[in-house]
C-alpha positions in Angstrom: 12.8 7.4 -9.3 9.9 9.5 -11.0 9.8 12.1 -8.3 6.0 11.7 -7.4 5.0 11.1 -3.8 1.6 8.7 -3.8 -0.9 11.1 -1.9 -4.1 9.2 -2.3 -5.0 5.6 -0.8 -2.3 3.4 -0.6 -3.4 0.7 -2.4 -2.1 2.6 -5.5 1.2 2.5 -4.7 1.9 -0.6 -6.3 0.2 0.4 -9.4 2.9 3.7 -9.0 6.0 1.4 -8.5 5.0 -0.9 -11.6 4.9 2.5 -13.7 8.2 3.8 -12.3 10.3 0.4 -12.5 8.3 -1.0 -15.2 10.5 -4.4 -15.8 12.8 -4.2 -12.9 9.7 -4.4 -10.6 9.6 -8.8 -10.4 6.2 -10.2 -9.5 7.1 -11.4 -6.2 7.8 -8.3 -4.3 5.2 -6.7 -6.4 3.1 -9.2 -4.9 4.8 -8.9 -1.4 4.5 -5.1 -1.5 0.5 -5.3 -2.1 0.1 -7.7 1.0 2.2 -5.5 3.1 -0.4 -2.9 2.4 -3.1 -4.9 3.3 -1.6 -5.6 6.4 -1.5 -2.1 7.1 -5.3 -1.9 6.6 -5.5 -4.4 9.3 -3.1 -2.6 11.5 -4.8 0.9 10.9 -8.3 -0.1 10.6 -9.2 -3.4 11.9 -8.4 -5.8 14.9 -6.8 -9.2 14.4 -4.3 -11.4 16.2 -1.6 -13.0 15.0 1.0 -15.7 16.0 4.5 -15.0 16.5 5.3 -17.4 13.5 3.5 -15.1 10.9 5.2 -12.2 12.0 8.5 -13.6 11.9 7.4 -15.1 8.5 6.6 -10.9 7.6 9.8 -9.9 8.8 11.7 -12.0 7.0 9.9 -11.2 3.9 10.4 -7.6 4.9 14.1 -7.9 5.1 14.3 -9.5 1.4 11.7 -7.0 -0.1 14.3 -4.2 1.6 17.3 -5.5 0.6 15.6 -5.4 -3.0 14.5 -2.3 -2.8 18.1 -0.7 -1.5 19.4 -2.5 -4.6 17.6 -0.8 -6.9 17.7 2.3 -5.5 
């Protein structure tokens, strides 16, 4: 939407998205966006477990945050 590609740590990339889509960014998959990048720390960095509940929990919030994101784009 701006044409900028986020080259430093991820974690800013929310802070990006909320200056691009100011308003048509809601809360919740602002929110939603931030944990999925904290995940990733996890997944990158770190070693933890999880249950196959929680990651079917993800996905499905992974599929709504997508379907949001295709609609705005």
């Amino acid at each position: 939407i701006r044409g900028v590609v986020n080259k430093q740590d991820h974690q800013t990339a929310p802070k990006l998205l909320r200056e691009a889509l100011r308003n048509r960014l809601p809360d919740k998959q602002e929110r939603f966006f931030r944990k999925l990048l904290s995940r990733k720390d996890e997944v990158n960095y770190g070693a933890r477990s999880t249950t196959l509940d929680e990651a079917r929990r993800l996905m499905d919030e992974l599929d709504e945050f997508a379907a949001w994101a295709e609609g705005v784009l």
